[in-house]
C-alpha positions in Angstrom: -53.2 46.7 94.6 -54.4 43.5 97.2 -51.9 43.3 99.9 -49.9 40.2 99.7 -51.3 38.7 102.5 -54.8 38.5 100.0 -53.1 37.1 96.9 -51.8 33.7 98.5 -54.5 30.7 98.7 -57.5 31.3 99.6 -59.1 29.2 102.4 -61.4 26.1 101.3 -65.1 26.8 101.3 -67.0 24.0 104.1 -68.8 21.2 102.3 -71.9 19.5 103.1 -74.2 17.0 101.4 -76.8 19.2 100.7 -74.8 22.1 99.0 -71.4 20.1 97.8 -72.6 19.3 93.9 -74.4 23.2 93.5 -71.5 24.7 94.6 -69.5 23.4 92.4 -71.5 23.7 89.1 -71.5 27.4 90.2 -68.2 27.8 90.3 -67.4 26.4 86.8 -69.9 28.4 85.7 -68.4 32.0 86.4 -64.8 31.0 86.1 -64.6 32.5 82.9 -66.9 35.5 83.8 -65.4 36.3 87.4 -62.7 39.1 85.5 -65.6 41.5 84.3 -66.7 42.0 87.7 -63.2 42.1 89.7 -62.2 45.3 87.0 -60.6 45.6 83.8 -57.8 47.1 84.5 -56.7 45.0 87.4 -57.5 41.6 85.8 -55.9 42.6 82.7 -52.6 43.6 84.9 -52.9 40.3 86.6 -53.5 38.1 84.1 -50.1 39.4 82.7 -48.8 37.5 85.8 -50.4 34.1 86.0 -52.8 35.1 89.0 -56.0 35.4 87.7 -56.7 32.3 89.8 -55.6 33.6 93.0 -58.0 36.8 92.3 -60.7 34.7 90.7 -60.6 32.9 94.0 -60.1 35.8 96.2 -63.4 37.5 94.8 -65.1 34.9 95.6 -64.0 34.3 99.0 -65.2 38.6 99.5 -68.3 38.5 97.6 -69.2 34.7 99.4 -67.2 33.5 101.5 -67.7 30.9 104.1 -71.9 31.7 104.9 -73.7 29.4 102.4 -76.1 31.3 102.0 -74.2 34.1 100.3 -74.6 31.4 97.1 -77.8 32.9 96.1 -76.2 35.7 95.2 -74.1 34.0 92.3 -76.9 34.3 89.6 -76.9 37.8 90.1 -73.1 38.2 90.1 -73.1 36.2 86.6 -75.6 38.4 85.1 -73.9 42.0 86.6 -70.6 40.2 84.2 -72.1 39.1 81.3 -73.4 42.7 81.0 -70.1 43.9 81.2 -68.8 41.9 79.0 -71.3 42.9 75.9 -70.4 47.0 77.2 -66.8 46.2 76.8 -67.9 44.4 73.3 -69.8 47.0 72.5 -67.2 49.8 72.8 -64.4 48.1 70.9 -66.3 47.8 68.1 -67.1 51.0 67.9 -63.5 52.3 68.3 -62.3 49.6 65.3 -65.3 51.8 63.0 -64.1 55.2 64.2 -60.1 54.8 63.8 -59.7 54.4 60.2 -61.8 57.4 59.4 -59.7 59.5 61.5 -56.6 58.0 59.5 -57.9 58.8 56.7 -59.1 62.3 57.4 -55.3 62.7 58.9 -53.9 61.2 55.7 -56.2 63.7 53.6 -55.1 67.1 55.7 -51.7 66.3 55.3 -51.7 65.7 51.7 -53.1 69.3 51.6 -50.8 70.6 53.6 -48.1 69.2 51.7 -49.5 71.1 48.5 -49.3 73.9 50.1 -46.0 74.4 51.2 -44.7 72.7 47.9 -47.1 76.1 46.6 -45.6 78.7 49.4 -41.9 77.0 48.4 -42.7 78.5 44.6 -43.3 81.4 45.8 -40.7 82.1 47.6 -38.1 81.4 45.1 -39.6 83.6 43.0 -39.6 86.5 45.8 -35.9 85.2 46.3 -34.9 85.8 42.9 -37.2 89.4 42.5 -35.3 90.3 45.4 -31.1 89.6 44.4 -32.6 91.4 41.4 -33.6 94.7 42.7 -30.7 94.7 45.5 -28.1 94.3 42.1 -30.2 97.6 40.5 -30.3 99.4 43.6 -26.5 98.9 44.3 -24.9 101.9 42.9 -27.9 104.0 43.7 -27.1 103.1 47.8 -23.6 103.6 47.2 -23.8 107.2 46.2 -26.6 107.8 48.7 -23.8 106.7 51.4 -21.5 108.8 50.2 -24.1 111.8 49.9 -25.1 111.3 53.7 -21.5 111.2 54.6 -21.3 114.9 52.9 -24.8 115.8 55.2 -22.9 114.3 58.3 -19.8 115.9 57.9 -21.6 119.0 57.1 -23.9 118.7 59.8 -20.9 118.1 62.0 -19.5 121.7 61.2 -23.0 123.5 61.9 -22.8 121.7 65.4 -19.4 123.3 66.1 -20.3 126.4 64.4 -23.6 126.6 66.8 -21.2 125.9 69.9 -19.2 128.9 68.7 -21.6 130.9 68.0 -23.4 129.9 71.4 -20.3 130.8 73.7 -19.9 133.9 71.4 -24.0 135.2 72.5 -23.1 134.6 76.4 -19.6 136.3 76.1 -20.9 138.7 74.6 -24.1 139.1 77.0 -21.6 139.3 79.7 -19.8 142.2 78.6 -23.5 143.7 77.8 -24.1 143.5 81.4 -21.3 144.2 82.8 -20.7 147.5 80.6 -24.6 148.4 82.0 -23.1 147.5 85.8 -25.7 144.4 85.7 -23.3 142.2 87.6 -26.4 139.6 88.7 -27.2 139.4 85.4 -23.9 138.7 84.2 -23.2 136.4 86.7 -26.0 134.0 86.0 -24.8 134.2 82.0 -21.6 133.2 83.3 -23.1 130.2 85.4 -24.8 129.0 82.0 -21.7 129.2 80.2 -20.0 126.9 82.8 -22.7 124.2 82.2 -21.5 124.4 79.0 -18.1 123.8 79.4 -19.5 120.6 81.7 -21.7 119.3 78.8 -18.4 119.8 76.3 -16.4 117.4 78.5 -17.0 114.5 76.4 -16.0 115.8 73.4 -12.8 114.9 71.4 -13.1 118.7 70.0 -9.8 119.7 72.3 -9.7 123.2 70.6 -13.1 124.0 71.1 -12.9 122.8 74.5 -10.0 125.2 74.7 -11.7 128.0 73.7 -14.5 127.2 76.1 -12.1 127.3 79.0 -10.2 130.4 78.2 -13.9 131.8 77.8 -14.8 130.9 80.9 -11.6 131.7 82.5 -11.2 134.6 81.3 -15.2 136.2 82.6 -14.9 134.3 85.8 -11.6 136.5 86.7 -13.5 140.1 85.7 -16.4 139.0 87.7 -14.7 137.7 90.5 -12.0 140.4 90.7 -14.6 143.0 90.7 -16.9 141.1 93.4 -13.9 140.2 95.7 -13.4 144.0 96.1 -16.6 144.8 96.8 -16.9 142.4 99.1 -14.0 143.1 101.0 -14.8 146.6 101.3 -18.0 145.6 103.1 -16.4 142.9 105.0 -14.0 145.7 106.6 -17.2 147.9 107.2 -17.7 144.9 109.7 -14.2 144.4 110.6 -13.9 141.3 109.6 -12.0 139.1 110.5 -13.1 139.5 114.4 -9.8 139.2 116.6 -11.5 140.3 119.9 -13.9 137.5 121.4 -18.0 137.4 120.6 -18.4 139.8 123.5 -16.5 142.8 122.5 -17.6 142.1 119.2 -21.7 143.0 119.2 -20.7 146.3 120.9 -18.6 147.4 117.8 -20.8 145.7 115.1 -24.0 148.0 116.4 -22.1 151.2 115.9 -22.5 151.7 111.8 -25.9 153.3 111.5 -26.2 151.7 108.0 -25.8 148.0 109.6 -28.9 147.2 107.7 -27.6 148.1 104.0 -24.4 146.7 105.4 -25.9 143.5 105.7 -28.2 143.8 102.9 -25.1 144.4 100.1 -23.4 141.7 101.9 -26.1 139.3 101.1 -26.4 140.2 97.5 -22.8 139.9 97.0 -22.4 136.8 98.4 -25.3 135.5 96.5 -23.1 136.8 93.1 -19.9 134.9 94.3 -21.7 132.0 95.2 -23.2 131.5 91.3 -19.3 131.4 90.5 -18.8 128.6 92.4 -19.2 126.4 89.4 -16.7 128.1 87.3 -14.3 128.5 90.7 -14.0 124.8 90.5 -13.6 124.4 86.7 -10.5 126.6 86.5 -9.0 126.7 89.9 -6.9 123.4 91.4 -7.3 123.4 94.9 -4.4 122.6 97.2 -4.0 119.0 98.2 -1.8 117.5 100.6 -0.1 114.5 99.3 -1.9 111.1 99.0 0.2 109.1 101.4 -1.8 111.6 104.2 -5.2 109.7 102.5 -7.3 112.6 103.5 -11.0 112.2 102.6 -12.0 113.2 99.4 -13.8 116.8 99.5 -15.0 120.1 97.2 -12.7 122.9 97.8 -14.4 126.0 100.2 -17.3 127.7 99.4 -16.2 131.1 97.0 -17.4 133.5 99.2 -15.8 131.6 102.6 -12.7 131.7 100.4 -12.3 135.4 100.2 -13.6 135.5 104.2 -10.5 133.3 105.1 -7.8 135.1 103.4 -7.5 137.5 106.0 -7.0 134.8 108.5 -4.9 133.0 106.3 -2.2 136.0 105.9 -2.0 136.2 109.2 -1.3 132.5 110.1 1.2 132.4 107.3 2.6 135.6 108.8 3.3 134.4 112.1 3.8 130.9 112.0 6.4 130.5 108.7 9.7 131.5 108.5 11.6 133.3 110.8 9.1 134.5 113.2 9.8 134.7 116.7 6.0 133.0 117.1 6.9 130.0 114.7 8.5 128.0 117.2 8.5 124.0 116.3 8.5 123.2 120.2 5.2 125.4 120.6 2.7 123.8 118.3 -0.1 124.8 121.0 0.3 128.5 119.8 -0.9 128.3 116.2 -3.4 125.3 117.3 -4.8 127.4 120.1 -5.0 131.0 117.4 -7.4 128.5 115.1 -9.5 127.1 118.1 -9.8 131.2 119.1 -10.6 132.2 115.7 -13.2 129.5 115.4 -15.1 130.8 118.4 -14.9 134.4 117.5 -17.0 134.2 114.2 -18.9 131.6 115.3 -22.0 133.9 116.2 -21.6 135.7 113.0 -21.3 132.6 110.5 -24.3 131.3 112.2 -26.6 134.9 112.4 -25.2 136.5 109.3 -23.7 133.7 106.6 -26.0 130.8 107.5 -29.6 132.3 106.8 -27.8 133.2 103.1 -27.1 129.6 102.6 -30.8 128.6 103.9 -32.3 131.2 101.6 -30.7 129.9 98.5 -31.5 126.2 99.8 -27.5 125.1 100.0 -27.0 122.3 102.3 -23.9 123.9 103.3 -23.0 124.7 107.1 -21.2 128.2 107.1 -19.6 128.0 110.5 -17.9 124.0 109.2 -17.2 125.4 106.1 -15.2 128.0 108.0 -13.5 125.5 110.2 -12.9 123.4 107.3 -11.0 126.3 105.9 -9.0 127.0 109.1 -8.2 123.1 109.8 -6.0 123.0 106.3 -3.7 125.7 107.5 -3.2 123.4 110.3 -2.7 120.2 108.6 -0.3 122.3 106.2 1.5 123.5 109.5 1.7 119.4 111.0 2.5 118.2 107.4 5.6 120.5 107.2 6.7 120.4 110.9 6.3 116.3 111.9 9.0 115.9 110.1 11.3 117.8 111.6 10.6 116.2 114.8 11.2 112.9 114.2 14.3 112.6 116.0 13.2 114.4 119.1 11.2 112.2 121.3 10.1 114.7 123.6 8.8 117.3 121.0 7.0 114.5 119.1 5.0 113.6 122.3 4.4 117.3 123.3 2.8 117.8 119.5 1.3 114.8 120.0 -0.6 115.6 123.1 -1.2 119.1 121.9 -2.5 117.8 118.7 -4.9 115.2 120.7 -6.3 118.2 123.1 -6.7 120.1 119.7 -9.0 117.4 118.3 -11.1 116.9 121.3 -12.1 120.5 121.3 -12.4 120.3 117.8 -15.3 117.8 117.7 -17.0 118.2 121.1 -16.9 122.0 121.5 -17.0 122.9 117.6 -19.3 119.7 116.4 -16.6 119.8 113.7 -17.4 115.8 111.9 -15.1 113.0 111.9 -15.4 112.5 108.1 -14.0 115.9 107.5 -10.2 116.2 106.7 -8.2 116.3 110.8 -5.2 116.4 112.4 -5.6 112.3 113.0 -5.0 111.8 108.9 -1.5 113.7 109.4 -1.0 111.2 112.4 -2.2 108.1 110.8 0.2 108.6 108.4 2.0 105.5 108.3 5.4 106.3 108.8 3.9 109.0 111.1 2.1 106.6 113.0 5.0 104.2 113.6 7.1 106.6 115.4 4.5 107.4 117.6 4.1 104.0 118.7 7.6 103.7 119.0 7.7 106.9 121.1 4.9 105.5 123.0 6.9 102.1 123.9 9.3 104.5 125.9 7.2 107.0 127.4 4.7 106.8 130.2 2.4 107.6 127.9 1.4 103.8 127.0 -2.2 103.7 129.1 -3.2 107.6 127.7 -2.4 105.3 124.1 -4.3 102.4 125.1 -7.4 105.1 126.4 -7.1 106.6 123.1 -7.0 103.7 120.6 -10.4 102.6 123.0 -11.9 105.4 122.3 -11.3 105.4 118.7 -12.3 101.9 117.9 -15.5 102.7 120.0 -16.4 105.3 117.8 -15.5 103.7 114.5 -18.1 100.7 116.0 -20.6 103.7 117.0 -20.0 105.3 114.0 -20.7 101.6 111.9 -24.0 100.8 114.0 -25.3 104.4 112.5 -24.8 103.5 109.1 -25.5 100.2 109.4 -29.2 100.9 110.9 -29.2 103.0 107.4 -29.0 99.9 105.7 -31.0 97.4 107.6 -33.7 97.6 104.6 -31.0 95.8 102.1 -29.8 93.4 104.2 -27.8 91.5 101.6 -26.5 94.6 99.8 -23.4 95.6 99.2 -22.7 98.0 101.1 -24.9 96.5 104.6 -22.1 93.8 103.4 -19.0 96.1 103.6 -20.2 97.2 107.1 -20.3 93.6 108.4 -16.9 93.0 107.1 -15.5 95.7 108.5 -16.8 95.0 112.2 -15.3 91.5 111.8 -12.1 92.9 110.7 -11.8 94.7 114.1 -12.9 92.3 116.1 -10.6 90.0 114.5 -8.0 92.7 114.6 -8.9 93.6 118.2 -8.4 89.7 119.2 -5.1 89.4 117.5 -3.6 92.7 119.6 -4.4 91.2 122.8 -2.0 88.7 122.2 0.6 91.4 120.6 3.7 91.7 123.0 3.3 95.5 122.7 -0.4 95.8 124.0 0.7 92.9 127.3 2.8 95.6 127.9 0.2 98.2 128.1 -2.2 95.5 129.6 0.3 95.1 132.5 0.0 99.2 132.9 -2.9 99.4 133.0 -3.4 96.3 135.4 -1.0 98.5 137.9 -3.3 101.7 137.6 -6.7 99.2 137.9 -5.0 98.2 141.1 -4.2 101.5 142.6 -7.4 103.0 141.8 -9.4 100.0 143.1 -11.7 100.3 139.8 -11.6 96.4 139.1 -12.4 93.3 141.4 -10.3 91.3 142.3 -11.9 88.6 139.8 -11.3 91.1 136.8 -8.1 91.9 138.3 -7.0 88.4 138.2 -8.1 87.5 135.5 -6.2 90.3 133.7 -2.9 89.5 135.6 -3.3 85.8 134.5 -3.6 87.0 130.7 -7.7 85.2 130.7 -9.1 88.1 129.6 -7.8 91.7 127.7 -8.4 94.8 127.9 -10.3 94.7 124.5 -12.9 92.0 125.5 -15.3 95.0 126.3 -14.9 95.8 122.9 -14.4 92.8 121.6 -17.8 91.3 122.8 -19.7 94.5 121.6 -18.3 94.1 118.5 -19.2 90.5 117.9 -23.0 91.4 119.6 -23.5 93.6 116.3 -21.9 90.9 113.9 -24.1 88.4 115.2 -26.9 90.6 115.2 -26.1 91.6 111.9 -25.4 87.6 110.4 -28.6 86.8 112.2 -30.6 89.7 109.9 -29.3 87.8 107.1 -30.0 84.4 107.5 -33.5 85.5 108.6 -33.8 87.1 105.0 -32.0 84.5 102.8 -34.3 81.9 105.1 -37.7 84.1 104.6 -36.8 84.1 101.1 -36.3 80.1 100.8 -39.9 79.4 102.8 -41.7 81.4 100.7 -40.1 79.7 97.7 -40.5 76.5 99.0 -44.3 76.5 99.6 -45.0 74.1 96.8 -42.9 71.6 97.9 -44.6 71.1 101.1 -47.9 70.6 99.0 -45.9 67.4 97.3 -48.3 64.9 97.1 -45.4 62.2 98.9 -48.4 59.8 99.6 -48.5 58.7 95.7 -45.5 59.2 94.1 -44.1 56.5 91.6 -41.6 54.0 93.8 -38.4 54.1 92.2 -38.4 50.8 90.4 -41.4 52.3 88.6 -39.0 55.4 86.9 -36.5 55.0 84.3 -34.2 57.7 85.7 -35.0 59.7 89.3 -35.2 63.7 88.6 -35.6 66.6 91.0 -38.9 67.4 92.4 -40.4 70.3 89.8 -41.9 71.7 92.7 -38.3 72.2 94.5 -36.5 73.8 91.7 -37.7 77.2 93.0 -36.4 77.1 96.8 -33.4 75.9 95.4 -32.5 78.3 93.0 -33.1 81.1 95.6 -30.7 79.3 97.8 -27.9 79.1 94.9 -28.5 82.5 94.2 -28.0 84.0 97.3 -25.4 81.7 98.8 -23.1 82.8 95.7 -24.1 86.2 96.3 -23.2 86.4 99.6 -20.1 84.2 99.2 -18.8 86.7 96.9 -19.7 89.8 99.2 -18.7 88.7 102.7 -15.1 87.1 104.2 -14.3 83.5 104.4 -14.7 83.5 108.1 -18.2 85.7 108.0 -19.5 83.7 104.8 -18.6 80.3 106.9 -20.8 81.6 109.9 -23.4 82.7 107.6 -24.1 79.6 105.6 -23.6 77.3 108.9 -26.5 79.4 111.0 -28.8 79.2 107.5 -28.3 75.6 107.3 -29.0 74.8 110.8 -32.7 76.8 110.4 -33.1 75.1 106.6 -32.8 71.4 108.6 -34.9 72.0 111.6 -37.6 73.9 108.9 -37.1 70.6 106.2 -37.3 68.2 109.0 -40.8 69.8 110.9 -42.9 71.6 108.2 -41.7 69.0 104.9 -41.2 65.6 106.7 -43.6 65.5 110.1 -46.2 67.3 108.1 -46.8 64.8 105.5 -47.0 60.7 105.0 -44.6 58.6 102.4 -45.7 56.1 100.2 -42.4 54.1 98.7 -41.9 56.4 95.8 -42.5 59.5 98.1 -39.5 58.6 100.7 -37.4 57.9 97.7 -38.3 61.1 96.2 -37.4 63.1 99.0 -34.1 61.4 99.7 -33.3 61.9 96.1 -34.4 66.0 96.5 -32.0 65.8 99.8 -28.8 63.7 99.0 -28.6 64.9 94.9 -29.9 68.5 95.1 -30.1 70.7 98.1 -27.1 68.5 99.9 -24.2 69.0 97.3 -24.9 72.8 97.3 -23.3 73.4 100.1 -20.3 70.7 98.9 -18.1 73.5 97.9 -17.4 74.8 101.5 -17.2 71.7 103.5 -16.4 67.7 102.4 -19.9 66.6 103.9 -22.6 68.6 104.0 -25.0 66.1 105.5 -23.8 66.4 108.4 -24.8 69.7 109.0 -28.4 68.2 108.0 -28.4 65.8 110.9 -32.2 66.0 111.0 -32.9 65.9 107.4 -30.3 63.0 106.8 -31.6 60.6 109.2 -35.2 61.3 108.7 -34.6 60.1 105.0 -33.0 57.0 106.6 -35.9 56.0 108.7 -38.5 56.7 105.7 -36.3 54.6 103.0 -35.4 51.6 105.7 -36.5 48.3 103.7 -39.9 46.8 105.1 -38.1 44.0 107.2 -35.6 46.8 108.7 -38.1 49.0 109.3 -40.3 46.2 111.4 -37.3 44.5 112.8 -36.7 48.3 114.2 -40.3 49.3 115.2 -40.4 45.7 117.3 -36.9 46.7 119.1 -38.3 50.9 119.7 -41.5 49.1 121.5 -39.9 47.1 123.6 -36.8 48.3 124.5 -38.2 51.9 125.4 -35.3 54.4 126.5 -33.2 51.5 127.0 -29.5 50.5 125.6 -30.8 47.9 123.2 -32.9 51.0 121.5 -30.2 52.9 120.9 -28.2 50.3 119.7 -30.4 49.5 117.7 -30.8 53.0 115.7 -27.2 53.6 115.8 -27.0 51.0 113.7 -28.9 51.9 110.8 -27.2 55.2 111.0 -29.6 57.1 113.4 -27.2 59.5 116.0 -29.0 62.5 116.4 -32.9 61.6 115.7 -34.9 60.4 119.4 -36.3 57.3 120.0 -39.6 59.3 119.7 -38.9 60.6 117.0 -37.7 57.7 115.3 -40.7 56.1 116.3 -43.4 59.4 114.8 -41.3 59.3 111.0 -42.0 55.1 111.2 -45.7 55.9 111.7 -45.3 58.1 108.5 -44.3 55.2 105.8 -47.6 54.3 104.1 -45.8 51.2 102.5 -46.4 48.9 105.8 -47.7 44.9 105.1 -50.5 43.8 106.0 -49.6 41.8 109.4 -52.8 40.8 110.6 -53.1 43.2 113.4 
């Protein structure tokens, strides 16, 4: 296209007296010849708008001009066009010749085709009808083909239950085989088969062969472990076991039996044979369970073999602390907690020379010395289930048990490496009617900084314990379960936040102010500002706590945002210098080439909208959007140059597309695309804003009348400079003359 400054009259060629009359005649000569030259397409475009003079005229003035001497070129310019013109000539005529053979042959090739499918329709009503004729025959022959594969079914479903039968029949009967020729491995491992069985049989509706199967099982499993129990005890008192003298007295006795190596040897292979009952133990037995209002973590019951090793110890804690024992005494709870503590540490050494090499040998995963203090941690949360209670009403004996229980725990775990996810004394505590009467005990008592120490302590190693499990998960950043963590450090935080304004935890703030104060362990900054209620005595925690969610959001956006960059690479390749200006489309439509980074961003904003908390998914969305605007605005808008249809374009992609997906969590989400937004301003300004604006930027540099001036057409956040670099991007400029 000329500029517009070319299509307005041309300037008058000088005269003289020697070249006025040629001139002329030369003139009139080409008129009619001048459009060859110029270009079809363009004189055919203008013609349609009543300026083929004005380009007629401005050829001339290019090709001539104002040298009159340039005339001479004229006779050459008129021959270049009337060879043109016999080309042009020249192909039209051969188009006319070509067209109405290709009609033809069309017109010929789908007369063809049309006897063809009228031949193929023929056909196919004559399969059609073939067809309803057979299926009619073959009717009654299907129907008593049904009914005779019904009879093979039903049949077939008999020999099934007859081969389970006859299955669990062979293995019971093996067992008894073996047992009657003293092959108790043997019989064992039959009996392990047998309870795979009774797994695979689950699904089945067959409730009196699954009966069977059970009774079966039940019934072997109690002859084999009968008989092995014995044995085993017999060589467990060969050891006496259990050990109630401490690890020292014990190696002295232990290296008295001369046959300590066939000691240990049959106490291997017997616990080998009790531990392939394991998986009938479970089928038939129903362990003990406290009940659920304790919400104690979900578990297997005790290793067989560590069973029949704890019964011994169990007799004897049921012995002397129930019923009317002078040592069950409910103010001296630091009796039957200090016997399990003692009994952990005298088999200790054993559980870990003797039982734990078995375990390794046979590739179990299981610890034998936890699995023993597993066993012995029930009989106390049995004890503190029945005995809390009772001391409900007693403020003094709740706090002793209390304290006791505490000291009990910290042993527990630091000395014993017993794990927190294991079943302990803090589910019986936790429990929530439990758990209220120690805080109200703990209002009252002097016991309210020891509280605030401990609830500290805890949330510290819940947070320890979440960074763990979280760095576990760093690969799936927007997974589920990377998503349950983050909620859950929010949660405390938030939780945190809200008890240091709780009237309950001032209270214990103002304690702990006094001891702070005593001690000289604060400065007299800190100290203030905890008198003055500026700070609490969570904000330790508090600010760890909202480190890792930050840290954790942060991994997030820098994979949603990763994931949109590499999505959005065509659509930095858009060719914005020549695009279509709007006037020039029927209808404006999203960029093809942005469909992809914009899908990705749908998908995992819903994702994670559905996966994190209002507050978290808020925080999430707002850090993404503020790296999506800074990214749009320097590697989309600075990188490239706009034509008219290329600004519009983009503003389209912005204010119709990627804008309104973030509509459903705030009213205006351009806003939060400050840079985006008013970069789209400056690139679709009309040509007289835009110069009335680039005239005011260069002279008013950095002064009020600048920003004025871009306030105006709605430029806040966007620089001088950079209102001045996205001007100098707009291809669409006039031609002024400089």
């Amino acid at each position: 296209m000329l500029r517009s400054s070319q299509m307005g009259e041309a300037p008058a060629i000088p005269c003289c007296s020697e070249s006025g009359d040629e001139t002329k005649n030369l003139e009139e000569k080409s008129d009619t010849n001048i459009a060859a030259l110029v270009g079809n397409e363009q004189v055919s475009e203008d013609t349609d708008n009543g300026d083929l003079s004005s380009y007629v005229s401005a050829f001339i003035e290019k090709e001539v001009g104002n040298d009159l001497q340039s005339l001479k070129k004229l006779d050459k310019l008129i021959e270049q066009m009337t060879e043109s013109k016999m080309q042009l000539e020249g192909q039209v005529l051969t188009i006319s010749s070509e067209i109405p053979k290709r009609i033809q042959s069309a017109l010929k090739n789908a007369e063809e085709s049309k006897q063809l499918i009228n031949q193929f329709l023929e056909q196919e009503t004559h399969l059609f009808s073939s067809i309803n004729s057979h299926l009619l025959t073959a009717q009654p022959w299907m129907e008593d083909l049904g009914a005779m594969i019904n009879q093979i079914e039903e049949i077939e479903r008999h020999l099934a239950y007859l081969k389970w039968i006859s299955q669990i029949e062979e293995l019971s009967d093996n067992i008894q085989q073996y047992l009657m020729t003293s092959n108790v491995p043997e019989a064992a491992n039959t009996l392990v088969s047998m309870a795979e069985l009774d797994i695979k049989l689950q699904e089945s509706s067959c409730t009196h062969l699954l009966g069977f199967m059970r009774a079966t099982v039940k019934f072997w499993h109690k002859i084999l472990k009968d008989k092995l129990t014995s044995d085993f005890e017999e060589i467990l008192a060969q050891l006496h076991w259990p050990f109630i003298t401490p690890p020292q007295a014990q190696t002295v006795g232990l290296s008295r039996p001369a046959n300590a190596p066939e000691i240990y040897g049959n106490l291997e292979t017997l616990f080998c044979q009790l531990l392939k009952l394991q998986t009938s133990d479970e089928l038939i037995t129903e362990p003990k369970q406290l009940p659920e209002k304790y919400s104690l973590p979900a578990s297997s019951a005790v290793i067989l073999p560590i069973q029949i090793m704890l019964t011994p110890l169990q007799k004897r804690f049921r012995y002397h602390f129930r019923g009317n024992r002078q040592t069950n005494v409910i103010s001296k709870p630091e009796w039957y907690l200090a016997q399990v503590l003692m009994w952990i540490g005298n088999h200790t050494e054993f559980l870990d020379e003797k039982i734990q090499p078995i375990f390794d040998k046979v590739g179990s995963s299981v610890n034998a010395r936890l699995e023993f203090s597993r066993g012995l941690v029930m009989l106390v949360l049995e004890k503190l289930a029945a005995d809390i209670p009772c001391l409900f009403y007693d403020d003094n004996l709740f706090c002793h048990l209390v304290d006791e229980v505490l000291l009990f725990e910290r042993e527990l775990h630091s000395v014993h490496s017993y794990p927190g996810t294991f079943a302990n004394c803090m589910h019986i505590l936790s429990e929530e009617t439990c758990f209220q009467r120690w805080l109200t005990v703990e209002r009252k008592s002097s016991r309210k900084l020891q509280f605030l120490e401990l609830q500290k302590d805890l949330v510290d190693d819940f947070r320890i314990r979440l960074t763990q499990v979280m760095k576990e998960e760093t690969r799936a950043s927007l997974g589920f379960r990377y998503c349950a963590i983050l909620n859950a450090v929010n949660y405390i935080s938030t939780v945190l936040a809200d008890w240091a304004d709780n009237v309950f935890f001032l209270q214990l703030q103002q304690a702990a102010l006094e001891v702070f104060a005593e001690n000289n362990t604060l400065s007299k900054l800190q100290l203030g500002q905890l008198a003055s209620m500026e700070s609490s005595v969570f904000d330790d925690m508090i600010n760890l706590l909202e480190r890792l969610k930050h840290d954790m959001l942060t991994r997030q956006v820098d994979h949603v945002f990763r994931e949109v960059k590499d999505a959005a690479k065509l659509y930095k390749k858009e060719r914005w210098l020549s695009l279509p200006s709007q006037s020039e489309q029927a209808v404006m439509s999203l960029s093809s080439s942005a469909c992809p980074f914009l899908l990705t961003l749908r998908d995992r904003l819903l994702q994670l909208e559905q996966q994190l908390c209002f507050s978290l998914f808020k925080i999430f969305w707002q850090m993404l959007v503020e790296k999506l605007d800074i990214y749009i605005y320097q590697e989309i808008i600075l990188a490239n140059h706009f034509n008219e249809g290329g600004a519009a374009q983009l503003q389209f992609d912005m204010t119709r597309n990627l804008f309104p997906l973030f509509s459903h969590y705030c009213k205006r989400p351009e806003n939060y695309f400050k840079h985006v937004k008013e970069a789209c301003i400056v690139l679709n300004l009309n040509i007289g804003s835009a110069l009335l604006l680039q005239d005011v930027l260069q002279s008013a540099s950095g002064q009020p009348p600048a920003t004025a001036a871009l306030n105006e057409v709605g430029i806040y956040k966007l620089a001088q400079q950079d209102v001045e670099i996205l001007l100098n991007l707009r291809t669409n400029w006039p031609n002024t003359g400089k």
